[in-house]
C-alpha positions in Angstrom: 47.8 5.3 56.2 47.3 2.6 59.1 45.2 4.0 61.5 43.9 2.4 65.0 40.3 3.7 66.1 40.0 3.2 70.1 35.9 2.6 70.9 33.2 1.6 68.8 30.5 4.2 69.9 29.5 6.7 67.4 32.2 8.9 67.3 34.5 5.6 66.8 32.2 4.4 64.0 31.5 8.1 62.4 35.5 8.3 62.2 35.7 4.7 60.5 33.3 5.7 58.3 35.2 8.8 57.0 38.6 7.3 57.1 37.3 3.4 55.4 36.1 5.2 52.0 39.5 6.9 51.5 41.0 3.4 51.5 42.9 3.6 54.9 43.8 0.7 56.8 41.6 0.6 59.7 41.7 -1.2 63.2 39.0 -0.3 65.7 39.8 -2.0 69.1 36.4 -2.0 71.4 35.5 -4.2 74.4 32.3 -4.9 72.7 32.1 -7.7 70.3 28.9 -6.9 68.8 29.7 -3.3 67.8 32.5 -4.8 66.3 31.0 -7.3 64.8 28.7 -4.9 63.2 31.2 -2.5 62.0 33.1 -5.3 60.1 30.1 -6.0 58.7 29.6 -2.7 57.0 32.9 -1.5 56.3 36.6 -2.7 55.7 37.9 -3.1 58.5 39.2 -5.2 61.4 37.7 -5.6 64.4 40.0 -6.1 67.7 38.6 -7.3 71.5 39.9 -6.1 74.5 40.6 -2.8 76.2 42.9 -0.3 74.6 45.2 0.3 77.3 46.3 -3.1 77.4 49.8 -3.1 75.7 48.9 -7.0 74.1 46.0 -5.7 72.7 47.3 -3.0 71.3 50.0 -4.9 69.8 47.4 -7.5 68.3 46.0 -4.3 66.6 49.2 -3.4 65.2 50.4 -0.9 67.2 53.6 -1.5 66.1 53.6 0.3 62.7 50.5 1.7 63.1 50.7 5.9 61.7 47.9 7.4 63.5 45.8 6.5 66.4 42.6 8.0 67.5 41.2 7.2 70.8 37.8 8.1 71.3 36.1 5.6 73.9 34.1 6.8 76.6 36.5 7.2 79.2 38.2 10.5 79.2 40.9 8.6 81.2 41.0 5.5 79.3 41.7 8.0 75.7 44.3 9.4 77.5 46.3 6.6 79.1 45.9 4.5 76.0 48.0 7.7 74.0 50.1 7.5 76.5 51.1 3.7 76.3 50.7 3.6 72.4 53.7 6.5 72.5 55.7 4.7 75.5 55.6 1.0 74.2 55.2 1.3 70.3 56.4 5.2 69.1 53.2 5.6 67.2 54.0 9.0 65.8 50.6 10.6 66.0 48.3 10.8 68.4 44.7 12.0 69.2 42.5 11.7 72.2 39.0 12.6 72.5 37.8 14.5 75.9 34.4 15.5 77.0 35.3 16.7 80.7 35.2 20.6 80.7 38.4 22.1 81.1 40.5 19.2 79.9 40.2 19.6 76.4 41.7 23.7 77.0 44.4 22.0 78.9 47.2 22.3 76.9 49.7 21.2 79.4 48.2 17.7 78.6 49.7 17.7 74.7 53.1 16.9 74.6 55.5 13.8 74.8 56.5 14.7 78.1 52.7 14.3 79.5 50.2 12.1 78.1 52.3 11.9 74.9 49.1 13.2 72.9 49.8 15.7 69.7 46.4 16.3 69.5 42.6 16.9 72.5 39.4 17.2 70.5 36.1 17.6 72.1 32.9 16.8 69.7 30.9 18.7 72.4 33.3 21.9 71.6 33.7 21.8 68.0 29.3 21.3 68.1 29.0 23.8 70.5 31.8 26.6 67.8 29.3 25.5 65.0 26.0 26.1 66.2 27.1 29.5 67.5 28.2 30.7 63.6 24.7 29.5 63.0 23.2 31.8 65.5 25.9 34.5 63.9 24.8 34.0 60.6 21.2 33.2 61.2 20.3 32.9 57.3 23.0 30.0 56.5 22.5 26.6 56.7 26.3 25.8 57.0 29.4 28.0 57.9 33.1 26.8 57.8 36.1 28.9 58.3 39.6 28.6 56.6 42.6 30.6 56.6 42.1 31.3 60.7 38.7 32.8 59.8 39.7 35.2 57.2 37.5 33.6 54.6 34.0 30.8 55.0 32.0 28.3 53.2 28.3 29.0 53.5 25.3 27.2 52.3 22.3 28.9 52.1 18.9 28.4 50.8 17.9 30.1 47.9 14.4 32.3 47.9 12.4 33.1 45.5 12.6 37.3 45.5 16.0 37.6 46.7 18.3 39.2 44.5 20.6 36.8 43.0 18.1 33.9 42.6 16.5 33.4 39.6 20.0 34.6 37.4 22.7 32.6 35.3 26.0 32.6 37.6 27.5 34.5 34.9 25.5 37.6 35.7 26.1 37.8 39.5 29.9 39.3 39.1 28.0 42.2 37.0 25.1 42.6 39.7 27.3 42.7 42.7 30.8 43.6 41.1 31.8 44.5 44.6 31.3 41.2 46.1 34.1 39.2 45.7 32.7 35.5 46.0 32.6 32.4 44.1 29.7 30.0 43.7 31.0 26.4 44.1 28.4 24.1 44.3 24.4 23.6 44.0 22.4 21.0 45.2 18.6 21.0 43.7 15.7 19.3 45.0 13.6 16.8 42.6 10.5 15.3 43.3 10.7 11.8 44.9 14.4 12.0 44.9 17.4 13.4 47.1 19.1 16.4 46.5 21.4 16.5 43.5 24.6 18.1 43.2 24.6 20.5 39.8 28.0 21.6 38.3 28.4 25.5 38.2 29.6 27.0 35.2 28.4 30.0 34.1 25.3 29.6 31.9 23.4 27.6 35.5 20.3 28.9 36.3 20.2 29.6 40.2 16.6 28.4 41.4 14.3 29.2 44.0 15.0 26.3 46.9 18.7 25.5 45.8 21.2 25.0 48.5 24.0 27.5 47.1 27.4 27.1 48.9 29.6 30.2 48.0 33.0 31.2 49.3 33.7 34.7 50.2 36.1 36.6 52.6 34.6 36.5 56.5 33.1 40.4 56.1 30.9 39.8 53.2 29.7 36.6 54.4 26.6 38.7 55.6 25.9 40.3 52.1 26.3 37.0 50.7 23.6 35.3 52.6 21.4 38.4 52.0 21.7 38.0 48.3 20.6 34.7 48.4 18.2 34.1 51.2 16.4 37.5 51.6 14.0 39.6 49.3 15.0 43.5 48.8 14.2 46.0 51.3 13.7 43.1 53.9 16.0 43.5 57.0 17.6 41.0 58.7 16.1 38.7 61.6 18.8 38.1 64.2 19.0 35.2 66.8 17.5 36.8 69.7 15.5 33.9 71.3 17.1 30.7 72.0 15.2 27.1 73.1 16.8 24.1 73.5 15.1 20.9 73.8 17.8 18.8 75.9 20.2 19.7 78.7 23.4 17.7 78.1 27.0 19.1 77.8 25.7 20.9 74.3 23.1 22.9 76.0 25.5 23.7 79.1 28.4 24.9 77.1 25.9 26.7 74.4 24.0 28.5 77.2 27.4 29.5 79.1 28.8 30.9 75.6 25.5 32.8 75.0 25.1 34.2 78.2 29.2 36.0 77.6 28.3 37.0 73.8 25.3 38.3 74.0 22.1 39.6 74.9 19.8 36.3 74.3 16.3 34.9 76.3 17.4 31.1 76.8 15.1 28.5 77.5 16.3 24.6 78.0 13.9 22.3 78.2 14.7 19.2 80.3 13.4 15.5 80.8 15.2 14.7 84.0 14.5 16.5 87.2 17.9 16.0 88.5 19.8 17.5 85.5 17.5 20.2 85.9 18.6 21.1 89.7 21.6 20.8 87.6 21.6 23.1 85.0 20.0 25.7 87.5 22.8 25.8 89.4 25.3 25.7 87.3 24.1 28.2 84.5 23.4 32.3 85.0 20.0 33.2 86.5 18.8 34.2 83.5 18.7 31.3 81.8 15.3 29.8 82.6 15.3 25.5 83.0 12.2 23.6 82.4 11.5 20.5 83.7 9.2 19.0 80.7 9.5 17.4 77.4 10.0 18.9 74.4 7.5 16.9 72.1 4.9 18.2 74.4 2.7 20.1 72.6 0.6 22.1 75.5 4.7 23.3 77.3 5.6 24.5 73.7 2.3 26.7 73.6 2.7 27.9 76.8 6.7 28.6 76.5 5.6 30.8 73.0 7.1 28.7 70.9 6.2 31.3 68.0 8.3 33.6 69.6 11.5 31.5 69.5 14.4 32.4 66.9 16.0 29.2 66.8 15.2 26.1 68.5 17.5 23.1 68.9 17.1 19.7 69.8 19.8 18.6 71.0 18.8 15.8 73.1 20.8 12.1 72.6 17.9 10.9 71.0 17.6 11.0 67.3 13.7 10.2 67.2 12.8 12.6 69.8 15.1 15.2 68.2 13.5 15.3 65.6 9.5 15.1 66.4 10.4 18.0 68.5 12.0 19.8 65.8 9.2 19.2 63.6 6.0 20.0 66.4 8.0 23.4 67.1 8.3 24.6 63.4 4.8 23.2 62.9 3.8 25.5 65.5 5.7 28.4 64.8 9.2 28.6 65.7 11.2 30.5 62.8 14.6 27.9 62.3 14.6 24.6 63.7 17.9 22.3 64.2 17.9 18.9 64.9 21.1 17.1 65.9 21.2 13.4 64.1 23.5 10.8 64.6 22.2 8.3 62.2 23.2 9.3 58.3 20.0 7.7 56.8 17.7 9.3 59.6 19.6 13.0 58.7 19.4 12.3 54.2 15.5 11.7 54.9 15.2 15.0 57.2 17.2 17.3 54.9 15.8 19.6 53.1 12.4 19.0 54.9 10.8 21.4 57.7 13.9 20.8 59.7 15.8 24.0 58.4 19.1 21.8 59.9 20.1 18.1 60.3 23.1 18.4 62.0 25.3 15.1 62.6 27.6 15.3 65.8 30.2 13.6 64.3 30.3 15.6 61.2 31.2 19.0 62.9 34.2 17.8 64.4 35.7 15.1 61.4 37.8 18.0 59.9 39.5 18.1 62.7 40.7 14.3 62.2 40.6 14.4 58.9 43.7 17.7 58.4 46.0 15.0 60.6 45.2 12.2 58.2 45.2 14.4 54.9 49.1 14.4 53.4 51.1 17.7 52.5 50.4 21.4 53.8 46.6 20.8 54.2 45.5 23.8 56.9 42.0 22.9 57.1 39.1 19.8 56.3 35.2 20.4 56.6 32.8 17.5 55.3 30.2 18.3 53.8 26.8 16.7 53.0 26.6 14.2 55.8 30.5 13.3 54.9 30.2 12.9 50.7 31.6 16.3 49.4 34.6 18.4 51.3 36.2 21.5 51.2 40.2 21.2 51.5 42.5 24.1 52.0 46.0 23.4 51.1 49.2 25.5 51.2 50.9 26.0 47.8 54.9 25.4 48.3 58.1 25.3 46.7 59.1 27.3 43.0 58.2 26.8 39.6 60.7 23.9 39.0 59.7 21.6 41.8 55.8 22.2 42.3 53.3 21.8 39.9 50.8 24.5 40.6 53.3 27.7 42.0 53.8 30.1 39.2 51.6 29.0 37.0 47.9 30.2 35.8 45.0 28.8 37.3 44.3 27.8 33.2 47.6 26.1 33.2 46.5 23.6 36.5 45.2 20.5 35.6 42.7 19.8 38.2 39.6 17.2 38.2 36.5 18.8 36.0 34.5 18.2 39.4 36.9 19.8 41.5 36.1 23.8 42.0 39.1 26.3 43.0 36.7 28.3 45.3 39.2 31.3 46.4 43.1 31.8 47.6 44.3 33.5 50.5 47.8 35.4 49.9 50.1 36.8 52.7 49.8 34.5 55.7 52.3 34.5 57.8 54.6 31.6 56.6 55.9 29.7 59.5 58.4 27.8 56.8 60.0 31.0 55.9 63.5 32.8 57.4 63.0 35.4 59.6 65.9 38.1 60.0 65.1 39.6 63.7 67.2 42.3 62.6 65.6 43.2 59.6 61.7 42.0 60.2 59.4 42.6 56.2 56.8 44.6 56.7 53.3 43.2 57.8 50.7 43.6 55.5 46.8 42.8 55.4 46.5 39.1 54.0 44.4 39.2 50.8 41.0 37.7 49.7 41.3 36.5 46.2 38.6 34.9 44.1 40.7 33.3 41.5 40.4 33.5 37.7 41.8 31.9 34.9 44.8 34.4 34.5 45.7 34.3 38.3 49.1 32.9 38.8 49.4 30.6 41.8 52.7 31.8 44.4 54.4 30.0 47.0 52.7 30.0 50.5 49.1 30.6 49.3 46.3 29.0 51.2 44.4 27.8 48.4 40.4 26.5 49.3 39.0 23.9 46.8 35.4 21.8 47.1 35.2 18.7 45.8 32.3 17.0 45.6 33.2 13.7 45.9 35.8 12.7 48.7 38.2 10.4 45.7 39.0 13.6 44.2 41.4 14.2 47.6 44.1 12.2 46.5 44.4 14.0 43.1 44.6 17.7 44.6 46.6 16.5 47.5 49.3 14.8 44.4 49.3 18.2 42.3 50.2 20.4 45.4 53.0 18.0 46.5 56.5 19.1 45.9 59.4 17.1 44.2 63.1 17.9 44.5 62.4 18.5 40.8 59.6 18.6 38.6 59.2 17.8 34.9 
């Protein structure tokens, strides 16, 4: 696919990154030389000088039979207008823009031909803002991703010594929890002096104490998933109850207004500036309580009972301060720290540390991008472990003769060894399909299924795979494409 990447910032070069190793061909346009010149020199691409909404430039970029274009430079307005002239002048035929004004990226009256021409608004301040609240839902996972409109997640959790599925052969947790339907997809194990590895599950592997399990499961057992894992018997449950955020950008704003509706929390935000501050006072509910301080002071930690907090976030712009903050307040007591990361060697050296989460920007909102770019009926992209592995759900379609994966056995699909059929949602509403108004079917409960090797695949099931290495796309994306006739 040829794909134009407005702005070089780090959303621009996060997307490049993504989009280079699955051998698209990339163009990133940027006023800036030496970003460019930078990004050239680490990945395949080409660079292009000038401003995006400039029709020449855009043409030098090869606007002309370019597939997708993303714009994501700093300027609301520029994304926008750029969309606008790259569906005007050249017909590109898919279009994202990248907001961070609040309100405009809910404004749906902006998507559409007839307006700024854009198919698709993301917001990495939203889709950050969505994923640290399933955090503080699930306060025992390290990572939660939806699929099938929420109906089933990807978690990763940390396995404990003591809880009740660690220390067991996979093969044993469908007899200890027969009731559970979930499947085990992936482990990643620490070694000494040495990154995490991934470890293939079959059934005869050991889970250990300290393991990152991810597991797929239906939405309502996600809890008694994360239990099994993470917590020893007869211990309850700690929930999010005490919120501190070190940083009071558009993150902690949106966060603190989304709290404030859901729940009953005690929200502190910590803030450098004493502008923002005035700020963030006015803005936010009264009882959320502003500092004016910095977050790597040790003396305003000990005095804000730092001990006390459930979940403390840095979420500053800062990747260094972000993370010696995250490190004093776990070092002083706090139970779960997060630290948002924008640079993928700084978040590989804090994972799996005393930062309980690295979390990179970028990263929660690439699946986002990534389902416009993948080919077929994918529903859904999540990338996982800073951008390496992904989980993929894809829609199975067409009939026996022209698919190769509908009506068959899971034992009769040949997927990569590496790839892992996680679970298959049945009974979506199928937009594809005829609908008699007259005569409407019946609605019924879509279905959870953990598949096995006697499951037989059927046309319009959202099936949810993990694959931990992003070249195994193209080969699952390939066996779920329909032919006019297959042999």
């Amino acid at each position: 696919m040829k794909i134009i990447i407005l702005g070089a910032g780090r959303v621009g070069a996060s997307v490049a990154d993504s989009l280079v190793s699955e051998r698209n061909d990339i163009t990133v346009i940027d006023r800036d030389p030496d970003r460019l010149r930078e990004l050239e020199s680490r990945y395949d691409l080409r660079g292009v000088v000038g401003n995006g909404i400039d029709p020449t430039v855009l043409a030098e970029a090869g606007a002309n039979d370019t597939d997708l274009l993303i714009a994501c430079a700093a300027q609301d307005e520029t994304n926008l207008v750029c969309c606008k002239v790259a569906q005007v002048m050249f017909s590109i035929p898919k279009l994202i823009a990248r907001v961070r004004s609040s309100g405009l990226d809910k404004a749906e009256q902006l998507v559409g031909k007839d307006v700024f021409g854009v198919d698709r608004i993301i917001c990495p301040e939203e889709s950050l803002t969505r994923y640290i609240g399933k955090l503080i839902e699930y306060p025992e996972a390290l990572q939660v991703r939806e699929f099938a409109g929420g109906r089933a997640c990807l978690v990763s959790v940390r396995a404990r010594g003591g809880a009740p599925m660690v220390g067991h052969r996979i093969s044993a947790l469908r007899l200890m929890a027969p009731d559970v339907a979930m499947r085990i997809v992936a482990l990643y194990r620490r070694f000494a002096d040495e990154p995490d590895r991934f470890i293939a599950c079959d059934g005869s592997t050991m889970i250990e104490p300290g393991d990152e399990v991810f597991v797929l499961s239906g939405r309502e057992q996600i809890p008694e998933v994360l239990a099994s894992f993470h917590r020893q018997q007869g211990r309850q449950a700690r929930p999010v109850r005490r919120v501190m955020m070190a940083g009071g950008g558009r993150v902690a704003l949106r966060l603190a207004h989304q709290l404030t509706k859901t729940g009953n929390f005690h929200i502190k935000i910590v803030e450098l500036k004493n502008e923002r501050c005035v700020e963030l006072a006015a803005r936010l509910p009264t009882e959320v309580l502003v500092l004016n301080g910095d977050a790597t002071d040790e003396e305003l930690l000990s005095n804000e009972s730092i001990e006390e907090v459930d979940l403390f976030l840095a979420i500053t712009s800062d990747d260094e301060d972000n993370i010696m903050a995250s490190l004093l307040a776990k070092r002083m007591g706090a139970s779960r720290v997060l630290a948002l990361i924008n640079r993928r060697s700084y978040a590989d050296l804090m994972h799996g540390t005393q930062i309980d989460i690295a979390l990179s920007p970028a990263q929660a909102m690439l699946g986002e991008l990534l389902a416009y770019v993948r080919q077929g009926d994918v529903q859904a992209v999540h990338s996982l472990r800073r951008g390496v592995a992904e989980a993929l759900e894809i829609v199975a379609r067409g009939d026996r003769k022209s698919s190769r994966v509908v009506g068959r056995k899971v034992s009769e699909i040949h997927l990569p060894p590496e790839v892992n059929m996680g679970l298959i949602v049945r009974g979506l509403p199928d937009p594809m399909a005829h609908h008699d108004p007259e005569h409407p079917a019946p609605v019924e409960e879509p279905q959870v299924i953990i598949p096995r090797s006697h499951t037989v695949i059927e046309s319009n099931d959202h099936v949810v795979f993990f694959l931990p290495n992003k070249r195994l796309v193209k080969e699952v994306e390939k066996l779920f494409r329909v032919s006019a006739t297959y042999f």
